[in-house]
C-alpha positions in Angstrom: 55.4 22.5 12.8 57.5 21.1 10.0 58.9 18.5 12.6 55.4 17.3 13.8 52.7 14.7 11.6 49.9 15.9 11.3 48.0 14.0 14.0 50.5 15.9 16.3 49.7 18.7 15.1 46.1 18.1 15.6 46.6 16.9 19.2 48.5 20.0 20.0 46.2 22.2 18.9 43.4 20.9 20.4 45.1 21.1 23.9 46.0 24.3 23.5 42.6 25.7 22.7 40.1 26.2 25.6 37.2 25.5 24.0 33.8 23.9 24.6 32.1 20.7 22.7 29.6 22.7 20.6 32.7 24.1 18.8 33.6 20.7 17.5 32.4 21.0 13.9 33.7 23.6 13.1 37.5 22.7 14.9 36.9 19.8 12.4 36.7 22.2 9.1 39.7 24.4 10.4 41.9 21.5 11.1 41.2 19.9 7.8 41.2 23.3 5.9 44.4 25.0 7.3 46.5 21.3 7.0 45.6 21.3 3.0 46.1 25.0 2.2 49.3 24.9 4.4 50.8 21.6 2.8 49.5 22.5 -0.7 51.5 26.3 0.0 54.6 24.8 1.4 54.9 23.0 -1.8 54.2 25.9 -3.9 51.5 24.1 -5.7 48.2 26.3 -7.7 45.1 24.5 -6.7 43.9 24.5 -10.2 46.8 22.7 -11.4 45.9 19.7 -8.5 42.3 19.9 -10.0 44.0 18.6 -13.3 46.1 16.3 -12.0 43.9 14.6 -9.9 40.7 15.3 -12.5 38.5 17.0 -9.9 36.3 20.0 -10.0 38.9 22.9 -8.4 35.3 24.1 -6.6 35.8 20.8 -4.6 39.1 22.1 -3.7 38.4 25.0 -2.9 36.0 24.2 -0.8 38.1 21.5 1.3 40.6 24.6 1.8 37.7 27.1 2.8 36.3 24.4 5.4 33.1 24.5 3.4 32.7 21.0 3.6 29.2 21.4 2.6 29.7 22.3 -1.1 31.1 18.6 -2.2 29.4 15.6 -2.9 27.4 14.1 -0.2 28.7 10.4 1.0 31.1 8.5 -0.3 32.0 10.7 -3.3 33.1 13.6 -1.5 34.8 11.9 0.6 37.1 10.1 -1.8 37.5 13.4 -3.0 39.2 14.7 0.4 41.4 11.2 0.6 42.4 12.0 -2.8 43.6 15.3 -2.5 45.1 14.5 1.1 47.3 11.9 -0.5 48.8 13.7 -3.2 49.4 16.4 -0.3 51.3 13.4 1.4 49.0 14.1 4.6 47.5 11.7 6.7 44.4 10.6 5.1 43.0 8.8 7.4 42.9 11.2 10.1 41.3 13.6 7.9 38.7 11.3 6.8 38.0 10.7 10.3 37.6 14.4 10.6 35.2 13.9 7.6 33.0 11.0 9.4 33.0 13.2 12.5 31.9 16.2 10.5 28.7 14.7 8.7 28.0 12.4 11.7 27.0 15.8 13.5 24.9 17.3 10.5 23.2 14.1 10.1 22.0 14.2 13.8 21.7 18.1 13.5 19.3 17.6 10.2 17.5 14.9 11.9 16.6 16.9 15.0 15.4 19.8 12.7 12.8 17.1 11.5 11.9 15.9 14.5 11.0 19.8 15.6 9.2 19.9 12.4 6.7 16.9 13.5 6.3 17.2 16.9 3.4 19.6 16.1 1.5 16.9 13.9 2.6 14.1 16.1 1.4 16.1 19.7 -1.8 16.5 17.3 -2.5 12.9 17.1 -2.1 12.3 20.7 -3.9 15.2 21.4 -6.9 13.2 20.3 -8.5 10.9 23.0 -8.4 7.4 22.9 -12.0 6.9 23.5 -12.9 8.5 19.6 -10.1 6.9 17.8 -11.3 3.9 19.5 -14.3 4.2 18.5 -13.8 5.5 15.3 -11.7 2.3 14.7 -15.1 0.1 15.6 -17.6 2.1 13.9 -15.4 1.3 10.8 -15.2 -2.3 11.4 -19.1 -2.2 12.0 -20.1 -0.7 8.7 -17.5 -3.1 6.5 -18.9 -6.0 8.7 -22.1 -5.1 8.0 -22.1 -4.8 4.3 -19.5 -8.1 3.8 -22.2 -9.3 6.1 -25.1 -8.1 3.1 -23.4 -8.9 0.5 -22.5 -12.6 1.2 -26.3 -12.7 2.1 -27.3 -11.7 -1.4 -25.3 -14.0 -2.7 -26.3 -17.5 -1.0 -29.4 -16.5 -0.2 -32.1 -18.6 -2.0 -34.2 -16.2 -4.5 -37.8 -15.1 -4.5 -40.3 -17.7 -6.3 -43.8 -17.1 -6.6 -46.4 -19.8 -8.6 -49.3 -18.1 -9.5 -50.8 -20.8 -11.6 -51.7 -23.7 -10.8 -52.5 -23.8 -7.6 -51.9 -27.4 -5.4 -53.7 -30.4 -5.6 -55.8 -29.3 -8.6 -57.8 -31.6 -11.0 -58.2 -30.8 -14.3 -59.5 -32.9 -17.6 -57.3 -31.8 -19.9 -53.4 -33.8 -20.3 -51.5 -30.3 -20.4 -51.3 -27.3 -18.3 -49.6 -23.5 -18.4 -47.3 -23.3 -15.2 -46.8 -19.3 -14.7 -45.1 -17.4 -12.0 -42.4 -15.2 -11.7 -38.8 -14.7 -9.8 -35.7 -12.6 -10.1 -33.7 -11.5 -12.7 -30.9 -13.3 -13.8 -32.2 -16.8 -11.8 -31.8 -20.1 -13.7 -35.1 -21.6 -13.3 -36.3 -25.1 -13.9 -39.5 -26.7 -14.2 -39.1 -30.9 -14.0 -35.3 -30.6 -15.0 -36.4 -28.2 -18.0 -34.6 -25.3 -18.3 -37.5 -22.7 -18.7 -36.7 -18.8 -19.8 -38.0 -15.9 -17.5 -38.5 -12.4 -19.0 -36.2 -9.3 -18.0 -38.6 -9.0 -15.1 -38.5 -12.7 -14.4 -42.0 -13.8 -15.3 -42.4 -16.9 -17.2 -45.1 -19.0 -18.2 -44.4 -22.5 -19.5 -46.9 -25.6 -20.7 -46.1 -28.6 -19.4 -47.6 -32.1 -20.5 -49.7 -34.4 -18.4 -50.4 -37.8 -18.1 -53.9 -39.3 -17.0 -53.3 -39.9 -13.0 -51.7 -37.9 -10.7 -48.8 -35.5 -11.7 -46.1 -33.7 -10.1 -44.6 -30.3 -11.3 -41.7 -29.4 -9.5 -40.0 -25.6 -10.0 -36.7 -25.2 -9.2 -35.1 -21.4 -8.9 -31.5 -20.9 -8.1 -28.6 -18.7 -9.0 -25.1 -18.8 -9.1 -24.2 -19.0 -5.9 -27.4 -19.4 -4.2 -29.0 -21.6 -2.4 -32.3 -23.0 -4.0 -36.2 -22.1 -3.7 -38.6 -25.2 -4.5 -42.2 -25.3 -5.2 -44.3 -28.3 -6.3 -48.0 -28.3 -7.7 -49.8 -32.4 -7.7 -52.0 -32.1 -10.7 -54.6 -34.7 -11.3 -56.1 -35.3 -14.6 -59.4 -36.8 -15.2 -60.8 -37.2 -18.5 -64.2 -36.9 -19.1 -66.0 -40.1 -19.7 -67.8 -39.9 -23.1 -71.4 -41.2 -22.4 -73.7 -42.0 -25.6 -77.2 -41.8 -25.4 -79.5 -44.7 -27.0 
């Protein structure tokens, strides 16, 4: 064998053996073991005195010459490792590494498949489930957050509750003032003739307003913050009583 390169070697040996493909990875571990122990022996060469020279753990050795390709560093770190060591060996690195690719290519797809065996149960669980409910599982959710976006947007612009119970319309009075009381909901902004007028916690208010002598209007305006507005006007009319003097 001293006569033949290592990819020779390889090539040989893999004619000569009459195996099948589900043998592959582990004709990859032997091929990359037995060419480092054997090169590393030829030269009469301890492993642990590699390990120093080339500053790697001798476990990483040792487990490139047991074929336990496992026990190193996964991805490019334990695979620098290997080129390393087959270099100072003066093997051919890059058919080894190629060995290496080969070799975690298959555990990849082999760990992968264990996954997928792993899920099939919860996946064939989901599709076990018919359309139809999911379907309308999907809608009945979309109804209730329709719904309450739908209630929610209508609290908002939707003009609030205003209710005058004094005075009534088109009411004549002598006097030249008059107490406007009613009541709406908390936390509305309510006006009476452009005057801000304060509402209780409740949102009952009562506010005097001044009158002139002739026909007045009283206009009450509730709104909130985003809200459309409620409107109520009261015509007043004020008559003054004549003063008549008797002779």
């Amino acid at each position: 064998m001293a006569g033949l390169t290592v990819l020779h070697w390889a090539q040989q040996k893999s004619k000569s053996m009459n195996t099948f493909t589900s043998n592959k990875i582990q004709q990859n571990n032997e091929i990359i073991a037995n060419d480092l122990k054997e090169r590393r022996q030829e030269r009469k060469l301890r492993i642990e005195d590699i390990a120093k020279k080339l500053k790697i753990n001798v476990k990483y050795l040792l487990a490139l010459e047991n074929g336990q390709l496992k026990k190193l560093p996964d991805g490019l770190y334990g695979k620098k490792i290997l080129n390393e060591y087959a270099l100072f060996l003066n093997l051919d690195a890059d058919f080894l590494t190629k060995l290496w690719s080969m070799e975690t290519e298959n555990q990849n797809i082999q760990s992968s498949q264990n996954i997928f065996s792993h899920k099939v149960p919860h996946i064939a669980y989901f599709i076990a489930i018919p359309k139809i409910i999911k379907n309308a599982l999907i809608l009945f959710c979309v109804i209730i957050c329709t719904t309450y976006l739908g209630y929610y947007l209508k609290n908002i612009v939707q003009a609030p509750m205003l209710r005058i119970d004094y005075p009534t319309d088109n009411l004549s009075i002598s006097q030249n003032y008059i107490y406007v009381a009613g009541s709406t909901e908390p936390e509305t902004n309510l006006l009476i003739n452009n005057e801000p007028v304060l509402t209780d916690t409740a949102g009952k208010f009562s506010q005097k307003i001044n009158l002139s002598n002739d026909l007045n209007t009283i206009l009450i305006v509730a709104k909130k913050k985003y809200s459309k507005e409620s409107i109520i006007t009261r015509r007043v009319l004020v008559k003054p009583e004549e003063n008549s003097t008797i002779q």
